[in-house]
N, CA, C and O atoms as a CHARMM CRD file, in Angstrom:
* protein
*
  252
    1    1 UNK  N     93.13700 105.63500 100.09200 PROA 1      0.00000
    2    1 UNK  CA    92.90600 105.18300  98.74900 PROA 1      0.00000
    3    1 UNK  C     93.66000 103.87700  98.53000 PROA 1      0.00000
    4    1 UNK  O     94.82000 103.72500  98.91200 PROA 1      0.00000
    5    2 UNK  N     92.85600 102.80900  97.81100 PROA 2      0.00000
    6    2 UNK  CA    94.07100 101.55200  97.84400 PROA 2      0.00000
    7    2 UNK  C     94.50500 101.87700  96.27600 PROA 2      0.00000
    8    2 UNK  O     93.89000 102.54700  95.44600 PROA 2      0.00000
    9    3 UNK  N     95.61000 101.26700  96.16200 PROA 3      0.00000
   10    3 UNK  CA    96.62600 101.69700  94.63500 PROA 3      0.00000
   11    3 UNK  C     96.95500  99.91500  94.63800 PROA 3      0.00000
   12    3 UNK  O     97.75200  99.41300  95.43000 PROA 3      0.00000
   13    4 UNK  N     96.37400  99.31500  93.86200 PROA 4      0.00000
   14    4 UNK  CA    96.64400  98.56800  92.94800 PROA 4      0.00000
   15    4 UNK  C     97.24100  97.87500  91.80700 PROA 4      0.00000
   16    4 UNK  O     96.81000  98.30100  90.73600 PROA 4      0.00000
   17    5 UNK  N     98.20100  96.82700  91.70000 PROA 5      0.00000
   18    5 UNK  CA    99.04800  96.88500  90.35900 PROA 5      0.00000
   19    5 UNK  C     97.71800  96.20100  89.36300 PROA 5      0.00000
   20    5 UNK  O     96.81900  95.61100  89.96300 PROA 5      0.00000
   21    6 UNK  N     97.66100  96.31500  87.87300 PROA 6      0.00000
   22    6 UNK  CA    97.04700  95.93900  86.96700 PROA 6      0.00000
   23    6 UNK  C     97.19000  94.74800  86.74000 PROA 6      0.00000
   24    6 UNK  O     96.11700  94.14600  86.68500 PROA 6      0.00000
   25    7 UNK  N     98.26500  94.01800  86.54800 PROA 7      0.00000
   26    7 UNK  CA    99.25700  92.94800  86.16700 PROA 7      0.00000
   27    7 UNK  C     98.83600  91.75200  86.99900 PROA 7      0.00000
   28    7 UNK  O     98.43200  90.68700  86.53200 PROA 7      0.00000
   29    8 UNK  N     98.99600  92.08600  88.46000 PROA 8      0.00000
   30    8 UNK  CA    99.05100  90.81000  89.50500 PROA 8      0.00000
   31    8 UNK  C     97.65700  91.04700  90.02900 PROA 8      0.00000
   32    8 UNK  O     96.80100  90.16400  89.96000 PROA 8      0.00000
   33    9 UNK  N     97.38600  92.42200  90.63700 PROA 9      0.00000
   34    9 UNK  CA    96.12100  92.33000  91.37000 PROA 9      0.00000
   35    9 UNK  C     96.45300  92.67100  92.50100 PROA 9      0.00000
   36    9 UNK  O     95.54400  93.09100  93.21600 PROA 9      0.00000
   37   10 UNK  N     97.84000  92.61900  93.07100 PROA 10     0.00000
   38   10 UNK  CA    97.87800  93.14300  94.51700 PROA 10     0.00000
   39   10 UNK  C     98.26400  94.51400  94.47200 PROA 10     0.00000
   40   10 UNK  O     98.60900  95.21400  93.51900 PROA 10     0.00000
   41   11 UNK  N     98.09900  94.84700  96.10100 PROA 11     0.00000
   42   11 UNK  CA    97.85800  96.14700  96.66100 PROA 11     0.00000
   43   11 UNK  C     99.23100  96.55200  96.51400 PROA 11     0.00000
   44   11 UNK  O    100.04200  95.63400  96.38800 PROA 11     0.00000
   45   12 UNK  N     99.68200  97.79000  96.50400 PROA 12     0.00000
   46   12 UNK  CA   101.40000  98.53600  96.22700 PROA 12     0.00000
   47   12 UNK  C    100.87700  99.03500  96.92900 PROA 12     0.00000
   48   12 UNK  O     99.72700  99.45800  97.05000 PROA 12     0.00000
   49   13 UNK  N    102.67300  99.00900  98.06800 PROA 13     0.00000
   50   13 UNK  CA   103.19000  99.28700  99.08600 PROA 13     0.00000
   51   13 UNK  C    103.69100 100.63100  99.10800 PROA 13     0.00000
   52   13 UNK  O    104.03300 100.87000  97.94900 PROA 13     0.00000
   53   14 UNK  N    103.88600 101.52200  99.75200 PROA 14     0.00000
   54   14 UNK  CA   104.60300 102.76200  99.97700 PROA 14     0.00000
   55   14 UNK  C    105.72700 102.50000 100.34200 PROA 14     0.00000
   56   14 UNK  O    105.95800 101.73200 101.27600 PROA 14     0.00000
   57   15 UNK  N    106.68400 103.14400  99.60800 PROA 15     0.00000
   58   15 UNK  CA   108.49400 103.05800 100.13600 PROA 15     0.00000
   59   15 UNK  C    108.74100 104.34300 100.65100 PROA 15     0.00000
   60   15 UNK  O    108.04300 105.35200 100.55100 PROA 15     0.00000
   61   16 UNK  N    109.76700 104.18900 101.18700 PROA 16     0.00000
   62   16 UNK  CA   110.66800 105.33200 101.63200 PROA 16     0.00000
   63   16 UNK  C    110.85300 106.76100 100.89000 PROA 16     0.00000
   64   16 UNK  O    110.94900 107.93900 101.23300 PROA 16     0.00000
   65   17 UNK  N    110.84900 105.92000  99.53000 PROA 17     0.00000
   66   17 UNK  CA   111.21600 107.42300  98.55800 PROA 17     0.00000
   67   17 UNK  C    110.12800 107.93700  97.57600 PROA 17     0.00000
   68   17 UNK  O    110.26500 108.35600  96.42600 PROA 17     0.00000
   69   18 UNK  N    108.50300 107.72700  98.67600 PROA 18     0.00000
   70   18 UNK  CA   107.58200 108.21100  97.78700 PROA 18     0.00000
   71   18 UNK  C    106.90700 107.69300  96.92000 PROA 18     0.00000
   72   18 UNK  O    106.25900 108.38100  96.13100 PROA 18     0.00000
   73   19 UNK  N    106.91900 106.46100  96.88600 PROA 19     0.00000
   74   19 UNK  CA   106.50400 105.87500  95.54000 PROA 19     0.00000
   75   19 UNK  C    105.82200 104.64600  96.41200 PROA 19     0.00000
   76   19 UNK  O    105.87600 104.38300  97.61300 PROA 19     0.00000
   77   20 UNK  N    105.15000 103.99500  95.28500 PROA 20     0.00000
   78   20 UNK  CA   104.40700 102.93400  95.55000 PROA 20     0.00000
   79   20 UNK  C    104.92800 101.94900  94.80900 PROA 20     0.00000
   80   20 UNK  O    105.48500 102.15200  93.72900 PROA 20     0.00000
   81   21 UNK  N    104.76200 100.66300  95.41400 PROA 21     0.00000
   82   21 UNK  CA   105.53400  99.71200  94.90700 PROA 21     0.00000
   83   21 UNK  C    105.24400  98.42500  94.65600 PROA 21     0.00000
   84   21 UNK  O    105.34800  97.91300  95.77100 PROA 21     0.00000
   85   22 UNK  N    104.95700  97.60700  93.92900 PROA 22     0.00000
   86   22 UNK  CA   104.53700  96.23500  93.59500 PROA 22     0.00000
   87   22 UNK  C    105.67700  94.71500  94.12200 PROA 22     0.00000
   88   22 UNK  O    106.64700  94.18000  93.58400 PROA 22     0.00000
   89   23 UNK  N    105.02400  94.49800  95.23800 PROA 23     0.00000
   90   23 UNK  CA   106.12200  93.55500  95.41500 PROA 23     0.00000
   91   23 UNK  C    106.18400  92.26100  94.65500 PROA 23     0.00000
   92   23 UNK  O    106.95600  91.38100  95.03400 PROA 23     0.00000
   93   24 UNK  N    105.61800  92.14000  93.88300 PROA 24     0.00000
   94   24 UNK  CA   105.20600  90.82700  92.72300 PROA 24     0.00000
   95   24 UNK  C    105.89200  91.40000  91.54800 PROA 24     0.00000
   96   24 UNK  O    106.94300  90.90000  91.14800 PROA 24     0.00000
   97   25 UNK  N    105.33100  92.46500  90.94900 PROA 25     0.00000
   98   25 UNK  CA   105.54300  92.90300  89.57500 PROA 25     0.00000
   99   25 UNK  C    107.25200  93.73500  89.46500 PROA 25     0.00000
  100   25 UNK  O    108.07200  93.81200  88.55000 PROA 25     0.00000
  101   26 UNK  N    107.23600  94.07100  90.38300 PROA 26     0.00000
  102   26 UNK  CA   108.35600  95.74400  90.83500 PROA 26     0.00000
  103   26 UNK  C    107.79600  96.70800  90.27400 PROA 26     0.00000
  104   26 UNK  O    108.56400  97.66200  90.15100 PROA 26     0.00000
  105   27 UNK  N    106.69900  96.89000  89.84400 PROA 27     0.00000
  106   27 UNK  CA   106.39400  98.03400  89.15200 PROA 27     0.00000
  107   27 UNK  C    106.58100  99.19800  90.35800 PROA 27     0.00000
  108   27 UNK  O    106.35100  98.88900  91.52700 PROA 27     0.00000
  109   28 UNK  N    106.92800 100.28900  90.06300 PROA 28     0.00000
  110   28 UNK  CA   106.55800 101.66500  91.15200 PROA 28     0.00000
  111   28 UNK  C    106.42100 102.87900  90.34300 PROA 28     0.00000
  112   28 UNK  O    106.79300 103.10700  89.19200 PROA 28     0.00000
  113   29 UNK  N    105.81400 103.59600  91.18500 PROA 29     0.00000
  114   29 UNK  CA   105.22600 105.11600  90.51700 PROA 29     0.00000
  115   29 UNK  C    105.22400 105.96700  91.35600 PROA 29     0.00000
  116   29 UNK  O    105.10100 105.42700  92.45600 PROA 29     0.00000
  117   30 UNK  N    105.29700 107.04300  91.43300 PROA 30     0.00000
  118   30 UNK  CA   105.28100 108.32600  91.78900 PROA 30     0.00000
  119   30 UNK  C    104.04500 108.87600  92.94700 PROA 30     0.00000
  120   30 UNK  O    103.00900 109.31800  92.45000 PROA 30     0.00000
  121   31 UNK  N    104.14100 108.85000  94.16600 PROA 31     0.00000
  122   31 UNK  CA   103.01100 109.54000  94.66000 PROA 31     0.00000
  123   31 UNK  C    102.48600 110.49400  94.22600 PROA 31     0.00000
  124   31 UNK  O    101.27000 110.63500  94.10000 PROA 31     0.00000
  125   32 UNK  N    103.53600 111.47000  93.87000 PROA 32     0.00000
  126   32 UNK  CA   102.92100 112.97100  93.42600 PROA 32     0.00000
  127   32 UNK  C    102.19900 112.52200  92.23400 PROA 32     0.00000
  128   32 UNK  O    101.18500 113.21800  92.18300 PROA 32     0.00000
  129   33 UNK  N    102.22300 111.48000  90.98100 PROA 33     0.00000
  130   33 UNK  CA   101.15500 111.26900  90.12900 PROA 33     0.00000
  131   33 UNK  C     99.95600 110.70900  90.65700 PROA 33     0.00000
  132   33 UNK  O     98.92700 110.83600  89.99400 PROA 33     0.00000
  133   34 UNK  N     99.92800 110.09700  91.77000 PROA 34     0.00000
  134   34 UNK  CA    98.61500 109.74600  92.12800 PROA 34     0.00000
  135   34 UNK  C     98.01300 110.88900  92.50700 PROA 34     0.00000
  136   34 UNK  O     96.89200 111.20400  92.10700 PROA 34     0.00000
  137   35 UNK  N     98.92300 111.79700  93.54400 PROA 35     0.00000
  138   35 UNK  CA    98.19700 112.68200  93.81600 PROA 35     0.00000
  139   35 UNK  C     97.88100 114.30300  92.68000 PROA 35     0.00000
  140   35 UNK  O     97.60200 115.44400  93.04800 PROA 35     0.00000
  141   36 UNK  N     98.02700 113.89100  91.62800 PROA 36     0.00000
  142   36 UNK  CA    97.73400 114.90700  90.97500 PROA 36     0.00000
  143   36 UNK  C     96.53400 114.33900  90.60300 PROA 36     0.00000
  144   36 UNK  O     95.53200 114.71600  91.21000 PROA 36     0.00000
  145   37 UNK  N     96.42600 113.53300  89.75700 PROA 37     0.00000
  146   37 UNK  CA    94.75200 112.48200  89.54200 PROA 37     0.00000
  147   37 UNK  C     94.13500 112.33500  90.23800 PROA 37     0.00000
  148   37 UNK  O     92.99300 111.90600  90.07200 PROA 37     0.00000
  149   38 UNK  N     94.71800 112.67600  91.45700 PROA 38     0.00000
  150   38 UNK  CA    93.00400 112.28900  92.65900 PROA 38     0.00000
  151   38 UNK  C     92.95300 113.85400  93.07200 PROA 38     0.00000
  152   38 UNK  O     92.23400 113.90400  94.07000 PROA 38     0.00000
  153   39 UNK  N     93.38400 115.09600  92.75300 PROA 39     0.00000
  154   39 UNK  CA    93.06000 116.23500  92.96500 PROA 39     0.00000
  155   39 UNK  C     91.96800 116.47200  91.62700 PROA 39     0.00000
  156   39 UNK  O     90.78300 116.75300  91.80900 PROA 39     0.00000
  157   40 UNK  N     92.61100 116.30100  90.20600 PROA 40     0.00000
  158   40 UNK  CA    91.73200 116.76600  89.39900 PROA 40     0.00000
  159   40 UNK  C     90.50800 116.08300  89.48900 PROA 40     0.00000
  160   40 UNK  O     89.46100 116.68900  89.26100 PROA 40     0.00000
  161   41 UNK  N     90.51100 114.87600  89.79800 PROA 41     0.00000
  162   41 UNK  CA    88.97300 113.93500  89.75600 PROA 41     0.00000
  163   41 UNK  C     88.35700 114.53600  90.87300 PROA 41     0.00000
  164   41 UNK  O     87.14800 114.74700  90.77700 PROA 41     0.00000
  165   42 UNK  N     88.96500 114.87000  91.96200 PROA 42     0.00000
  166   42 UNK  CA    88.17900 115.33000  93.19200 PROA 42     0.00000
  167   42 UNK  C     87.25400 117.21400  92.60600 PROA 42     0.00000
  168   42 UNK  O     86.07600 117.55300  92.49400 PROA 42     0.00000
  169   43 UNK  N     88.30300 117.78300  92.43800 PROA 43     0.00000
  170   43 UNK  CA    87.74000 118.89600  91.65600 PROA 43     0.00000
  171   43 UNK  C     86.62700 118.72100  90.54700 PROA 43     0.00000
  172   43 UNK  O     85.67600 119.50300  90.56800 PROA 43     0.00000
  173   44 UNK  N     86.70500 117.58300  89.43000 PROA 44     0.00000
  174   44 UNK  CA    85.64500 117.41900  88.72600 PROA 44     0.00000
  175   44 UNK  C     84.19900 116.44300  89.09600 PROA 44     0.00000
  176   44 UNK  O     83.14800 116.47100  88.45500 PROA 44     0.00000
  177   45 UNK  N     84.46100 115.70100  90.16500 PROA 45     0.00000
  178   45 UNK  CA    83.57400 114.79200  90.49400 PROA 45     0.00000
  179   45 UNK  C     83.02700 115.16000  91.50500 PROA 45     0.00000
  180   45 UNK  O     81.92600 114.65000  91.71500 PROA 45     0.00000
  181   46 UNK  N     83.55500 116.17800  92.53100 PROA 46     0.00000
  182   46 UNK  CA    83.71000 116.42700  93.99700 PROA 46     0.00000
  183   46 UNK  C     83.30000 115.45800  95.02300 PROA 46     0.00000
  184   46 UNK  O     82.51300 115.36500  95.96500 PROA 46     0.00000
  185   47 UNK  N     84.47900 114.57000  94.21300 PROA 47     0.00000
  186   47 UNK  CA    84.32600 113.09500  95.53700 PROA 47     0.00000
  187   47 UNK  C     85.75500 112.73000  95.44800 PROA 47     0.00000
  188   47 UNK  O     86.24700 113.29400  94.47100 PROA 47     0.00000
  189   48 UNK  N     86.75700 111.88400  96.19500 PROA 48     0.00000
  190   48 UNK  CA    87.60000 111.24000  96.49000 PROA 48     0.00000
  191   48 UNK  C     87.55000 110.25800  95.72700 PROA 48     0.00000
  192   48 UNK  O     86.50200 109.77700  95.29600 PROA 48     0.00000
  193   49 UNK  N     88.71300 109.84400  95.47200 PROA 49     0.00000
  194   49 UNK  CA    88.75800 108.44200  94.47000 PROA 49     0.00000
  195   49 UNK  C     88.87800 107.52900  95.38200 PROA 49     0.00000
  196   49 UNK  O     89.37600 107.99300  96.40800 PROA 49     0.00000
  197   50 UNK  N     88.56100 106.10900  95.45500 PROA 50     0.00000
  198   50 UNK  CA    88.50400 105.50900  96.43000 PROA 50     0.00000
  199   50 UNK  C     89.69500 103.88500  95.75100 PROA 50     0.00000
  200   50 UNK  O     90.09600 103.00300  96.51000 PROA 50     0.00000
  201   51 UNK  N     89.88800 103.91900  94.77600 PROA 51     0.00000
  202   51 UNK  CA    90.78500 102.95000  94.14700 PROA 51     0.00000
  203   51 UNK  C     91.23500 103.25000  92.82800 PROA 51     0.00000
  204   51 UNK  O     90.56500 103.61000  91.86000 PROA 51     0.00000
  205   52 UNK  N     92.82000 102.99400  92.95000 PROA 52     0.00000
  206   52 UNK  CA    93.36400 102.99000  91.66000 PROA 52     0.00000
  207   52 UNK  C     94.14100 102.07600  91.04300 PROA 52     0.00000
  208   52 UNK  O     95.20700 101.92800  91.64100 PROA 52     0.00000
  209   53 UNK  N     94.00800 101.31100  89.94800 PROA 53     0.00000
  210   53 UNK  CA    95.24000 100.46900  89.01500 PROA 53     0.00000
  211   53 UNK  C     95.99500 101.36900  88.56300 PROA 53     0.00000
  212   53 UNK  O     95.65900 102.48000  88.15300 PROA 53     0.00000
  213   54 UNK  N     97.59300 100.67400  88.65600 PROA 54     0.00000
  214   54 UNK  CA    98.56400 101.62500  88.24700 PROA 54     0.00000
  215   54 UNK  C     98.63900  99.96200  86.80400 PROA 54     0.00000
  216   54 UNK  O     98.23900  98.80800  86.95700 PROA 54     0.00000
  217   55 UNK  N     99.35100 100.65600  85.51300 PROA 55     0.00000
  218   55 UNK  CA    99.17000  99.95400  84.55000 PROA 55     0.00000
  219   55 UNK  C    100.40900 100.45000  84.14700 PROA 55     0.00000
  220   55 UNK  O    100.33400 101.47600  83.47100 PROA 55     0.00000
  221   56 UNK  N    101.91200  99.86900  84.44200 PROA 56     0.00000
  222   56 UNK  CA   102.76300 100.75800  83.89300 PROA 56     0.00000
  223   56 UNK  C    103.18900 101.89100  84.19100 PROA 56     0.00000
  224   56 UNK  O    104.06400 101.89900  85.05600 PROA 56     0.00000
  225   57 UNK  N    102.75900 103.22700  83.61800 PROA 57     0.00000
  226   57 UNK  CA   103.42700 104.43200  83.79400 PROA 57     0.00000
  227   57 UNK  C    101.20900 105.20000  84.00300 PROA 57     0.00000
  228   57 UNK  O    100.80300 106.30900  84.35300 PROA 57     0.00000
  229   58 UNK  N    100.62900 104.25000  83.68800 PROA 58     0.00000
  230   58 UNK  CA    98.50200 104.77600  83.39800 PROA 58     0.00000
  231   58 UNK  C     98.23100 104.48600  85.00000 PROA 58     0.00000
  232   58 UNK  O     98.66600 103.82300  85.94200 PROA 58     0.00000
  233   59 UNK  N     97.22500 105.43100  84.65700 PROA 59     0.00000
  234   59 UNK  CA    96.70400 105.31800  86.36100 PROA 59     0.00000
  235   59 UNK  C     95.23800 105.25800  86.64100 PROA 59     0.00000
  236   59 UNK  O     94.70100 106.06800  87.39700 PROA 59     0.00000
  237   60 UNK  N     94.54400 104.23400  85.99000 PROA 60     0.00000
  238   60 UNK  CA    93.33900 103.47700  85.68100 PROA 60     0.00000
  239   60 UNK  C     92.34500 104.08300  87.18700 PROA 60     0.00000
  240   60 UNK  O     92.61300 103.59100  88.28300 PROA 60     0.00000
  241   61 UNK  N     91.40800 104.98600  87.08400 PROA 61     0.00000
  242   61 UNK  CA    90.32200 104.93800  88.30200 PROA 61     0.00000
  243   61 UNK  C     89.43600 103.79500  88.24400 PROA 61     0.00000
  244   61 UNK  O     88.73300 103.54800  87.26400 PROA 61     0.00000
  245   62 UNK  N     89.47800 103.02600  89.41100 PROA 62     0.00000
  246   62 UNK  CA    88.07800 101.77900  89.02000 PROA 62     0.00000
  247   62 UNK  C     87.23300 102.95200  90.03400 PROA 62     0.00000
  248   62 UNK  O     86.87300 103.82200  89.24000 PROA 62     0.00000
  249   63 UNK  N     86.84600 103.27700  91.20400 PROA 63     0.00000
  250   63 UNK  CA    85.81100 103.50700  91.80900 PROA 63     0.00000
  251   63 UNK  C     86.83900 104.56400  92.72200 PROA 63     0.00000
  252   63 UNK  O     86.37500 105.22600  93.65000 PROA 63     0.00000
């Protein structure tokens, strides 16, 4: 899945401690929140999310 910052447009990086990370913005977030949003969408859509904007603390599905 690519994870996206809102702000800049680039791709966030995975760190060490789980999180994803914006090397432009510093924004970072929580894997386990991505992966709770791409379980429920997978359960309601029964497809994989294939991209996400993180917006802050929001976790925007484009496709």
């Amino acid at each position: 899945m690519k994870v996206s910052c809102d702000e800049c447009g680039c791709d966030m990086k995975i760190t060490s401690s789980f999180r994803y990370h914006c090397p432009e913005c510093k924004h970072e977030i929580e894997i386990a929140h991505i992966q709770e949003t791409s379980q429920k969408y997978r359960e309601e859509h029964k497809k994989n999310i294939e991209w996400v904007k993180i917006k802050g603390e929001e976790i925007i599905i484009v496709s």
